[in-house]
N, C-alpha and C positions, 0 to 999 in steps of 0.2 A: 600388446595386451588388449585383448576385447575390453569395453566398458560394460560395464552393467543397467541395466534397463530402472529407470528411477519412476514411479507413480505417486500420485496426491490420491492420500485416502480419507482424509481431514480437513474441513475448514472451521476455523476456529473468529466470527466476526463480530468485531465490537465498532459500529457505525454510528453517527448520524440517522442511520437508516431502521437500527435497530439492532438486537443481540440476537446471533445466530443466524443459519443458514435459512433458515424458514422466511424470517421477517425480512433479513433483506433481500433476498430474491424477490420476493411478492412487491416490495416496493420498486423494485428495477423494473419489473413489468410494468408495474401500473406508472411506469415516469412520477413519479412521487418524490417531492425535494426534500431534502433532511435541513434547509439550511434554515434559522428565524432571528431572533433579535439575540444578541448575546446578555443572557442572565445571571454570569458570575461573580460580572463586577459592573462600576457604576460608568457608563459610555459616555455621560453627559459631552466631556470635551474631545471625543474622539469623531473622525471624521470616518473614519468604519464602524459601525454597530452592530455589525452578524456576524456569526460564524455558523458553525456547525455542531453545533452541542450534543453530547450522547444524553439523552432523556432515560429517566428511569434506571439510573444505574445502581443497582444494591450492590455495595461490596462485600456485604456479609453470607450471599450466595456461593461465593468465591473462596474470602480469605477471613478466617477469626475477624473479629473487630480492633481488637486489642495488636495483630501483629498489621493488619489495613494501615495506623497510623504511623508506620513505622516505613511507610512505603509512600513515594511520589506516584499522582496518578498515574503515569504511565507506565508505571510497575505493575499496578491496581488491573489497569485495561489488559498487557499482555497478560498477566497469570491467566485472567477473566478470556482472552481469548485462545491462550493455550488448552484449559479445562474445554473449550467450548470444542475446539479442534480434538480433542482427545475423545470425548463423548461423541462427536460424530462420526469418527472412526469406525468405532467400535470396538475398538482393542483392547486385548487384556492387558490391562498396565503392569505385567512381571514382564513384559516383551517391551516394556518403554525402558525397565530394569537394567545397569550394568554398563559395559563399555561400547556394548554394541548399539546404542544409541546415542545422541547430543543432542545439544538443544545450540542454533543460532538466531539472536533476538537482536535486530537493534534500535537505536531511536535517532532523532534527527538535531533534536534539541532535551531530550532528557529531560529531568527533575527542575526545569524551570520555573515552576508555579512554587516548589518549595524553596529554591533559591531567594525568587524574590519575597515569599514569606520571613523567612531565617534573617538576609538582612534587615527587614524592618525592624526585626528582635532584637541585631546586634544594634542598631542605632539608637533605639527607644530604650532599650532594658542594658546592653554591655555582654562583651562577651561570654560571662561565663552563664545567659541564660538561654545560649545557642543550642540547641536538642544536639545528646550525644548521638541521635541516630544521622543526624543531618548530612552525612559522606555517603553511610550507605541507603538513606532515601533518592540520593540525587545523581548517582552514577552510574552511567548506564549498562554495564557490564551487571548489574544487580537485578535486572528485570530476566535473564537467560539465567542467574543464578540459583533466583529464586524457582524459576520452572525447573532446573536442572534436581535443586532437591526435592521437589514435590511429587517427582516422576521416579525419582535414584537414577536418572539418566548420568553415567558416569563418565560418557565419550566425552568429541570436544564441547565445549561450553565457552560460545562466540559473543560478540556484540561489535555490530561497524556503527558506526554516522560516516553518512555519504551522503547527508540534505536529504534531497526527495528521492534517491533511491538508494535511501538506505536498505527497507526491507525487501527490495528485488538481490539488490546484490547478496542479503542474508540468505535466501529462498535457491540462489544462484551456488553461492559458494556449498551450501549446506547440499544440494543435488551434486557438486562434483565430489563432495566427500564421499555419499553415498555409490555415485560413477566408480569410483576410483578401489572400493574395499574397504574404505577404512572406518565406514559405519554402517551400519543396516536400515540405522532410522533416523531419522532428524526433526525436530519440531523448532520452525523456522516462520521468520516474517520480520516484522517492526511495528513497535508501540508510538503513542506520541500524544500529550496531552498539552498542548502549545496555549489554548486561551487563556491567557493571563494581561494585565496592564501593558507590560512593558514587551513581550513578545508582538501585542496587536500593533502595538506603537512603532515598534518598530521594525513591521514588518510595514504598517501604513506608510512611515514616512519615506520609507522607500518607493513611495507608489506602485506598489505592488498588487495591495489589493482591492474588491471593488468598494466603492462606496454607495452601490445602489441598494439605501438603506431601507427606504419605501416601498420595497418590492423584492424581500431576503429570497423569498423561495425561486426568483426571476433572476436574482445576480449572476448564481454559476453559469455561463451560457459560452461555452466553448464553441469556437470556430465562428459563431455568430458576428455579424458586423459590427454592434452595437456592444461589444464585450469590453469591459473596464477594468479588470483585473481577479484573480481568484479570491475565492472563501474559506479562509483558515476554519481549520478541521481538526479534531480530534475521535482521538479510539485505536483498534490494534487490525490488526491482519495479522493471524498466523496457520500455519500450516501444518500437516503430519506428513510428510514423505517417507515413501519407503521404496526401498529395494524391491522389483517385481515380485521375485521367487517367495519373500518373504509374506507379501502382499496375497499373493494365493497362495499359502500353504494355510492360513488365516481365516480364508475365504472373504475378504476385505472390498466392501465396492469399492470400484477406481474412478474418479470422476474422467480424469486424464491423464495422459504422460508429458512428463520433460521432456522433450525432445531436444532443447537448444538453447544455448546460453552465452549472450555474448557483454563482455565491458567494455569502456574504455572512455577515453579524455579529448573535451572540445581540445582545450591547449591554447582557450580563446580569452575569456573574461570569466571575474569572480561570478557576476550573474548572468550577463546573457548568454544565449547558445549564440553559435556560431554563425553568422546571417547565412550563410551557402548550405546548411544543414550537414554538415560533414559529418562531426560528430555523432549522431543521430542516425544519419543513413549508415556508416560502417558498423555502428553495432547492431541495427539491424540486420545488415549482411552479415556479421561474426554470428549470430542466431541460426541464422538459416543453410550458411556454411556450419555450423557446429552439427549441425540437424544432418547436412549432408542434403538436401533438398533445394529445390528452384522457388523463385517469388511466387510464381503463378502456383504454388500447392498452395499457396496460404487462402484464406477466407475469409478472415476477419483480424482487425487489431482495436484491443482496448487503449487507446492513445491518451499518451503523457496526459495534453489536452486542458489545459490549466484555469485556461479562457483570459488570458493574457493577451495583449497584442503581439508579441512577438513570438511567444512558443507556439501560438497554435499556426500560424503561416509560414514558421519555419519548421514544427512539426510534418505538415502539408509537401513542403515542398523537400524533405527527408524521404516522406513515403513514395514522391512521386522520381525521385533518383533510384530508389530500391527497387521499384516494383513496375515503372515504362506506362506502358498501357495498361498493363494489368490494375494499377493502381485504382482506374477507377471502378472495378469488376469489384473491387473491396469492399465491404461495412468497415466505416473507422467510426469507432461512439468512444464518446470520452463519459466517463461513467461519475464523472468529480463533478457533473452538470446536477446529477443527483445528492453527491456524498459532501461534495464541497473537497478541500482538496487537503489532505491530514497527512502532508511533507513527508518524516520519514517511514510514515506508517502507509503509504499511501498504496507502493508497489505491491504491499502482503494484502491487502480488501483487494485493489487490483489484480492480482493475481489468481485469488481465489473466486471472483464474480468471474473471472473469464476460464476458468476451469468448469463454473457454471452452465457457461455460455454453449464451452464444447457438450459439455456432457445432456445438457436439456436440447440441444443443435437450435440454441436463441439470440441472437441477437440483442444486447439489450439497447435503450435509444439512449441518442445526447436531445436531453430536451433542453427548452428554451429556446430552439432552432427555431428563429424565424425572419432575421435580416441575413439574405448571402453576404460572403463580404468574396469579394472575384479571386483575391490571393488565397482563399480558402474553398476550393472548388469541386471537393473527393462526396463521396456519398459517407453521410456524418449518421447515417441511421436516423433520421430526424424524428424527434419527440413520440416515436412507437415502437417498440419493441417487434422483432420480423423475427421469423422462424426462417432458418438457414440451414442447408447443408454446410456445416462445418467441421473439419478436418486437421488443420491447423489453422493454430488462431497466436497471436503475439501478444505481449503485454510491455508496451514500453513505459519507461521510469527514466529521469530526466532531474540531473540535481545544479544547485549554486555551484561554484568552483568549476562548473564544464563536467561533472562527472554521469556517466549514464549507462544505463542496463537494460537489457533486453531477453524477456523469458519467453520462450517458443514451445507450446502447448501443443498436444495434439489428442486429435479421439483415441479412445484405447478400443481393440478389438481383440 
């Protein structure tokens, strides 16, 4: 059975960087950092104090006010970046109508910031002054839910956690449904709204993330020598795909095509990757074997890129299994140098900046690029943005548990 030809007509962005495709492009140009002091809650005894805070976020753009409280923020961010992906479509929404569309959405940690509200209730006040919305604020199948009625999209209606590539593997599965017949359209990615007390905590104590609190906008600094760990992030990535035919009968711009999509499991450790990059490079190769193409077509990859000591050297030494000599021919920018890094939302903004990338033929940079470190030795696009021929470009996603995903994009002609 032939597959069907899958296209991105929609980006739908809720950043650090800012909302919508305008703002954050312009800031990936201009290397502009999203990251600053974290203002939610009070840092005083915490040994990390940034993240990546979405600024200016109105939810009454979006959603009533009245049903907003009834929703966990990263319910808040997908809808906000579903609408936003819808509007840039430009589709009539009787074509989002019915069975012949879904919606797959998921998040990495969910309704967390309302968990840890809820308990403090049940502790301070007793159980029966716990919100009766408190199940469907905090679980993540309710953020695909609620876009699924807002649309009357009646196909499937998905929601994975996969860690940090929940929303590739959503973007992934959602393109083979549409492959396969059994949808025409898909509104697809992962939300995530993680800055809270006990999530920073305890992603700090794991030494995970960085502590260079004096210099937020400088912390994310992927592949860099001097790199201490990532900057927790929030906001959504999502997407509008569609079936070619459908896409031009429409007259629908394409930014780029699916061309490739691969999963699969380090089989190693709950957090680290695999030290040999096995993981990592086979689903690479499952992308480009999916694709049906050679390394040397590719051009660029938006890398995992975390600014971790370990993901980004074994990141590095993934690409340099996949792709031989050709590896260094490559632009690798990791883009979370800008956005800070928003786990299970992370691969849908990734995906959609490097549908960007192809469609504007841009490069964008990994800034803060300025100690080599020798295990990290690829051309990282350092801190400016290159105008490139590109052709195919990849989008890798890389989660806790060993689990990982790989989207392979290509210009559309």
């Amino acid at each position: 059975m032939s597959r069907r030809r899958v296209v991105i007509t929609g980006l739908g962005l809720v950043s650090p960087l800012g909302l919508g495709v305008e703002s954050n492009w312009r800031a990936l140009l201009e290397g502009r950092s999203g990251i600053g002091l974290i203002s939610r809650f009070d840092t005083t005894h915490f040994k990390t104090k940034i993240a990546g805070e979405i600024k200016n976020f109105d939810v009454q753009q979006f959603i009533d006010r009245k049903e907003a409280r009834k929703m966990d923020l990263f319910i808040q961010y997908a809808i906000a970046a579903a609408e936003l992906a819808v509007q840039d479509s430009g589709i009539d929404r009787e074509l989002l109508r019915g069975e012949r569309a879904g919606v797959y959405v998921g998040s990495g940690i969910g309704g967390i910031g309302t968990i840890e509200e809820t308990h403090r209730v049940l502790l301070e006040k007793g159980p029966e002054r716990v919100s009766p919305f408190f199940i469907i604020q905090t679980i993540i199948n309710e953020a695909p839910g609620h876009i699924s009625i807002r649309y009357g999209s009646s196909g499937p209606n998905m929601s994975n956690a996969t860690a940090c590539s929940t929303a590739a593997h959503a973007i992934g599965e959602a393109f083979r449904m549409i492959q396969l017949g059994i949808v025409d359209r898909m509104i697809a990615g992962g939300a995530e709204a993680p800055i809270t007390p006990l999530s920073v905590a305890g992603f700090s104590t794991m030494k995970a993330l960085s502590e260079r609190n004096d210099e937020p906008e400088k912390a994310s600094r992927p592949f860099d020598a001097q790199r201490d760990g990532f900057v927790m992030s929030e906001g959504a990535g999502i997407l509008l795909l569609e079936e070619l035919g459908c896409a031009l009968k429409r007259g629908a711009r394409i930014y780029a095509e699916i061309a490739g999509y691969g999963l699969n499991g380090d089989a190693y450790h709950v957090t680290a990757p695999a030290p040999d990059g096995d993981g990592a490079a086979r689903v690479m190769k499952m992308a480009l074997d999916d694709a049906g193409i050679s390394p040397e077509d590719v051009q660029y990859i938006n890398a995992h890129g975390t600014s971790t000591l370990y993901n980004d050297r074994i990141e590095t030494l993934a690409i340099k299994k996949v792709f031989g000599d050709h590896a260094r021919k490559l632009g690798v920018s990791s883009t979370k140098s800008m956005t800070g890094h928003l786990l299970g939302a992370a691969g849908g903004v990734e995906t959609a900046i490097t549908a960007l990338a192809v469609f504007h033929q841009v490069m964008p940079p990994t800034i803060n690029y300025e100690f080599p470190d020798p295990e990290c030795d690829l051309d990282y696009v350092p801190n400016r943005a290159r105008p490139a021929e590109i052709v195919y470009a990849i989008s890798n996603s890389f989660g806790f548990g060993g689990t990982n995903a790989c989207l392979l994009l290509k210009k559309f002609e």
